[in-house]
C-alpha positions, 0 to 999 in steps of 0.5 A: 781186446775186450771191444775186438771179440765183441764185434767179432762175435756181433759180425759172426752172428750177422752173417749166419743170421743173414745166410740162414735168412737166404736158406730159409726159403723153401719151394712156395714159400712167401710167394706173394701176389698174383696166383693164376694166368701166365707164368710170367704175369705170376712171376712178375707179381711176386718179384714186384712185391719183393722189390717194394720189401726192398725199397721199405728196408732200413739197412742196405743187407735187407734191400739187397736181400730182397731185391736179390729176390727179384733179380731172381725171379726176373733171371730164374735158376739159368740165368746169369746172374741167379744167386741161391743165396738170395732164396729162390720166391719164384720157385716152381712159378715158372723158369724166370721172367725173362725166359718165360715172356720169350717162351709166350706170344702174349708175353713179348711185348712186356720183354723190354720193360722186363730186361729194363727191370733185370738191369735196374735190380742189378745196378741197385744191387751194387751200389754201395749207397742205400738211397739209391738202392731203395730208389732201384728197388722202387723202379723194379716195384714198379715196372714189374707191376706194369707186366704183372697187371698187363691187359 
């Protein structure tokens, strides 16, 4: 009995850690990367390095919790499947990847690699197994990189 109440309390305790975690992103905050040039190449920055915080995590609700940020960065608030629980990093950077490489000449050629970015998050997001997951998140790292430094 004594055992049951402990991990009832242990899984409370987690999950209003990890539900305070995902509220705590305000506007701005933990934007990282890039600061000037094309919405989409800041976007990009930013998700890319949420993707590599995914891939060096230890346990599958830190790398969901950040390749969350990703998937967010890359859809933005309109997209299908933004989730506000995840935190929003790229608020205020743009309307999303994906929306913003469409809205700019410069940024179409980079569509297929973001869209193959978008699709690699959210297969790493549900898997159940955290070697593929964190190898997901190195895939989005990486191929977001390639959009963020484009010429």
């Amino acid at each position: 009995m004594r055992r049951v109440r402990w991990w009832a309390a242990l899984s409370v305790a987690l999950l209003a850690g990890v539900g305070a975690a995902a509220q705590s992103y305000k506007a701005g905050e933990y934007q990282t990367g890039a600061t000037t040039g094309p919405r989409w190449k800041v976007q990009a920055s930013t998700g890319a390095t949420h993707a590599g915080f995914a891939a060096a995590g230890e346990a599958a609700a830190s790398v969901d919790q950040h390749l969350g940020h990703a998937l967010n960065c890359i859809e933005g608030r309109q997209g299908r499947n933004f989730n506000a629980r995840w935190g929003h990093v790229c608020e205020g950077q743009g309307q999303g990847l994906l929306p913003d490489l469409r809205q700019d000449p410069a940024g179409r050629p980079w569509l297929l690699v973001a869209e193959a970015a978008d699709q690699l998050a959210l297969r790493g997001l549900r898997t159940q197994d955290l070697g593929q997951k964190k190898n997901a998140a190195r895939g989005v790292s990486a191929l977001l990189q390639l959009i963020a430094q484009a010429p």
